[in-house]
C-alpha positions in Angstrom: 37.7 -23.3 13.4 37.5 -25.2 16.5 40.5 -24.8 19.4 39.6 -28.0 21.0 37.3 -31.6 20.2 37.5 -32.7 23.8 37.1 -31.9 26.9 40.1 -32.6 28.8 41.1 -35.0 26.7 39.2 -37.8 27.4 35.5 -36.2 27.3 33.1 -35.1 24.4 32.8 -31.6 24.2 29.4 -32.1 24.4 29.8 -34.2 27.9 32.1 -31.9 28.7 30.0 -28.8 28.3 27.4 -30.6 30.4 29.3 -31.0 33.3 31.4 -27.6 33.3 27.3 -25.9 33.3 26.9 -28.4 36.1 30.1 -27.1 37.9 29.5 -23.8 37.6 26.0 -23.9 38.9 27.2 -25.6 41.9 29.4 -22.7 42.5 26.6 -20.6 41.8 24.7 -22.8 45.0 27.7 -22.4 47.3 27.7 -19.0 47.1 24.4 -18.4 47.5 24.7 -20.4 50.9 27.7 -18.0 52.0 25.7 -14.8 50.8 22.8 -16.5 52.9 24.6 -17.1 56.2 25.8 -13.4 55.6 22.7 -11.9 55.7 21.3 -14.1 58.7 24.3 -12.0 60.8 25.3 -8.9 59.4 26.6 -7.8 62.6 29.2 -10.0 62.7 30.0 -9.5 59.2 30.8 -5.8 60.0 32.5 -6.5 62.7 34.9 -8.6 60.7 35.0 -5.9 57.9 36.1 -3.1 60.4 39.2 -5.7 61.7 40.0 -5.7 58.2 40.0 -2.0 58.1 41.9 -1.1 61.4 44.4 -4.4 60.9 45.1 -5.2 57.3 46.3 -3.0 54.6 43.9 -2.9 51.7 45.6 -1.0 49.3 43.4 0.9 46.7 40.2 -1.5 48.0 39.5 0.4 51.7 36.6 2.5 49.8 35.0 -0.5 48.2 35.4 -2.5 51.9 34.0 0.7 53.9 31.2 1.0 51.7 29.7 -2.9 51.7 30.7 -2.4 55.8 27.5 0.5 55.9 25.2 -2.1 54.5 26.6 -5.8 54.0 23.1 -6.8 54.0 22.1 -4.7 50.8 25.0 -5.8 48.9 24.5 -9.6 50.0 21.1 -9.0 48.6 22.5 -7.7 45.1 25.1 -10.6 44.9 22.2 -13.3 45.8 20.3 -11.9 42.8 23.3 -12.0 40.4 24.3 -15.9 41.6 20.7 -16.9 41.3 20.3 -15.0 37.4 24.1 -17.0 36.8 22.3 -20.3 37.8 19.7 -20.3 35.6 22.0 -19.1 32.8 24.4 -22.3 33.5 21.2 -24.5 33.5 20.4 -22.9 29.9 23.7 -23.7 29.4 23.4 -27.5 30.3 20.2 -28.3 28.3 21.5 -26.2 25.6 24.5 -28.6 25.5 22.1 -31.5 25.5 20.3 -30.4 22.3 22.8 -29.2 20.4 21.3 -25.4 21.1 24.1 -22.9 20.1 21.6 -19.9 21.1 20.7 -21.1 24.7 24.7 -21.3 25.2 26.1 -17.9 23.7 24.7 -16.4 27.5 26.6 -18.2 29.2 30.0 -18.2 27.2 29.5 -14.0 27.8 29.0 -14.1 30.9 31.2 -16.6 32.4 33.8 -14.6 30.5 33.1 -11.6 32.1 33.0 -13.5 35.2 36.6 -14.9 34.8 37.8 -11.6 34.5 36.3 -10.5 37.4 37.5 -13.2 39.5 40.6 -12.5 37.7 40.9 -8.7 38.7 39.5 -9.9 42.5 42.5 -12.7 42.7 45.1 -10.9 41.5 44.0 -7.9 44.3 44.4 -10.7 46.8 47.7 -11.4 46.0 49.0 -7.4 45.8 46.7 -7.6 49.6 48.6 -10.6 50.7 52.4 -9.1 49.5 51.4 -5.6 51.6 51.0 -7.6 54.3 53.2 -10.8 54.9 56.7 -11.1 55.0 56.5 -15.5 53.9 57.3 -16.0 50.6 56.6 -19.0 50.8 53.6 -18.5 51.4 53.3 -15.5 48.9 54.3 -18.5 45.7 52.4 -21.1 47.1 49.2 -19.1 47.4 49.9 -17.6 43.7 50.4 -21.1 41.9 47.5 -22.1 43.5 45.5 -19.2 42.5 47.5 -18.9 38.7 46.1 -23.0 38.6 43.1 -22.7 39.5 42.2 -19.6 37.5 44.0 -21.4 34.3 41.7 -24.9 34.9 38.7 -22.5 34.5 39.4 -20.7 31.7 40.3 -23.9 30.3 37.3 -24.7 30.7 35.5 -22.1 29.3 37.4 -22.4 26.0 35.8 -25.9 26.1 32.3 -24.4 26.9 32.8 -21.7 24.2 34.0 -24.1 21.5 31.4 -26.1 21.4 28.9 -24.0 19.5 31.3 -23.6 16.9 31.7 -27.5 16.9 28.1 -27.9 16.2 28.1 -25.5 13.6 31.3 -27.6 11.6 29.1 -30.7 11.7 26.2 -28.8 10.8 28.2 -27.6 7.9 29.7 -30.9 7.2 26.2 -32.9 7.2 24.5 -30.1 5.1 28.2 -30.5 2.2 27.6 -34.3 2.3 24.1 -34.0 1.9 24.4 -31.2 -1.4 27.2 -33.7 -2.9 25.0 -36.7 -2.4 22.4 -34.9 -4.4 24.5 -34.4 -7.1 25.2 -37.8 -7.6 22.0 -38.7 -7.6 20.9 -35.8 -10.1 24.3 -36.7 -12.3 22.4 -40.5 -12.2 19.6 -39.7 -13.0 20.9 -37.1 -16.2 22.5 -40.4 -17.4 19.9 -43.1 -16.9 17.3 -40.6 -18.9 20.0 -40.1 -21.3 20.7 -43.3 -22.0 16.6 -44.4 -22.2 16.7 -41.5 -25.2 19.2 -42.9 -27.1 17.7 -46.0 -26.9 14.5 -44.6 -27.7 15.9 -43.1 -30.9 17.8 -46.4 -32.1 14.5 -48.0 -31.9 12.6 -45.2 -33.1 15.3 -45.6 -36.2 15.1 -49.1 -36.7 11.5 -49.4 -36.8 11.5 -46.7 -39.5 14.3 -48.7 -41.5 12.1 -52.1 -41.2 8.7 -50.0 -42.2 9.5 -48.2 -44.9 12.3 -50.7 -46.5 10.0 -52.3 -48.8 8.0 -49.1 -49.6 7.9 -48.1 -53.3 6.3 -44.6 -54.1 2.9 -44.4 -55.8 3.6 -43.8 -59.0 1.2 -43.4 -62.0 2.5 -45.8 -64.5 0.0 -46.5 -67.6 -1.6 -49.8 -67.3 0.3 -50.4 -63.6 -2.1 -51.1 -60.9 -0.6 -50.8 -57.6 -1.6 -53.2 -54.8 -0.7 -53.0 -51.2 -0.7 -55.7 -49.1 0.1 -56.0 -45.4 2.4 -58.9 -43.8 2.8 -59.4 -40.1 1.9 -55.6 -39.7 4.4 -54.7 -42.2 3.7 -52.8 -45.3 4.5 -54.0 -48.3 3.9 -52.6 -52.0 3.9 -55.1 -54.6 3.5 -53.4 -58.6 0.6 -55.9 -59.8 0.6 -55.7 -63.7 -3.1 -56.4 -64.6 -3.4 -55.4 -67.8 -0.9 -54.6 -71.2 1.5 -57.3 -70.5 0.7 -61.3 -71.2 3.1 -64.2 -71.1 
């Protein structure tokens, strides 16, 4: 069963899963630009990593930063690759949506999933980083309802994205019950209409036996009775003709 048969509450899941494919392939772009401009300067990008280093605590993610500070460029490459197999997935995704394809969308529902999470685990290790290393908190709130909104609007819609396969598969399933019952009608017609001929068949059958053989008499040998049949109006009739033994 279905969580949701809209997409925001105003949209077709269908429309809906359209345009979150769209969205999430222009995230897809928009990284790719960033990863681009990254590898263009990878200088600068370490020089920026090792501020982070001397100046910020990281927590339990100094390894992780150390290690893309060897070679940003290497690990720009891998996350370009990645974003560009995710684009194509989302555009599977869209035309998927479009006709009603529930195997060219199951991709993306995994791995937009496992994509949340990530940018789950990455947000919330922000907001540990951020804690460690400001005294505002304001700030601290403000910068978690943001991040606790905008991670909830996308799983949001995800759950949209997900439910429309199984959408699909309800009408499917709907169509294909309507289409069985509407058969049986027509078979449950049909059984009556040829049962009905039948009987009618048989009364006539039945009355053109009664009317036939009404005014039959059996053949008899009867001394000096000769019997003469004679045929009105495609009825039989048997008349006893006395010929002989008998005079007025």
């Amino acid at each position: 069963m279905a969580w949701v048969y809209s997409c925001c509450f105003w949209f077709s899941l269908r429309l809906g899963g359209i345009l979150i494919g769209i969205f999430s392939a222009i995230q897809g772009i928009i990284l790719l630009i960033v990863c681009g401009v990254g590898c263009s300067e990878p200088e600068k990008i370490k020089q920026k990593i090792a501020v982070w280093i001397n100046d910020v605590n990281l927590i339990y993610t100094k390894d992780y930063v150390e290690t893309l500070q060897t070679d940003p460029k290497k690990a720009l490459g891998i996350i370009i690759v990645l974003t560009c197999i995710y684009i194509i997935i989302c555009l599977l995704y869209v035309y998927g949506a479009y006709k009603c394809n529930n195997v060219l969308m199951v991709v993306y529902i995994l791995v937009e999933l496992v994509r949340l999470i990530a940018l789950t685990t990455f947000v919330t290790t922000m907001l540990l980083m951020l804690k460690q290393n400001t005294m505002d908190i304001g700030l601290l709130i403000a910068v978690s309802v943001v991040g606790g909104f905008v991670l909830l609007g996308m799983f949001y819609m995800w759950v949209c994205a997900a439910n429309l396969p199984i959408v699909i598969n309800e009408k499917k399933h709907d169509e294909q019950a309507a289409t069985i019952a509407k058969l049986h009608q027509l078979l449950n017609a049909n059984k009556a209409k040829t049962t009905g001929l039948d009987d009618t068949s048989r009364l006539v059958n039945n009355e053109y036996s009664y009317h036939n053989n009404v005014f039959v008499v059996s053949n008899k040998n009867i001394p000096g009775v000769k019997d003469m049949r004679q045929t009105v109006r495609g009825f039989r009739i048997s008349v006893p003709y006395y010929s002989s033994g008998f005079n007025n």
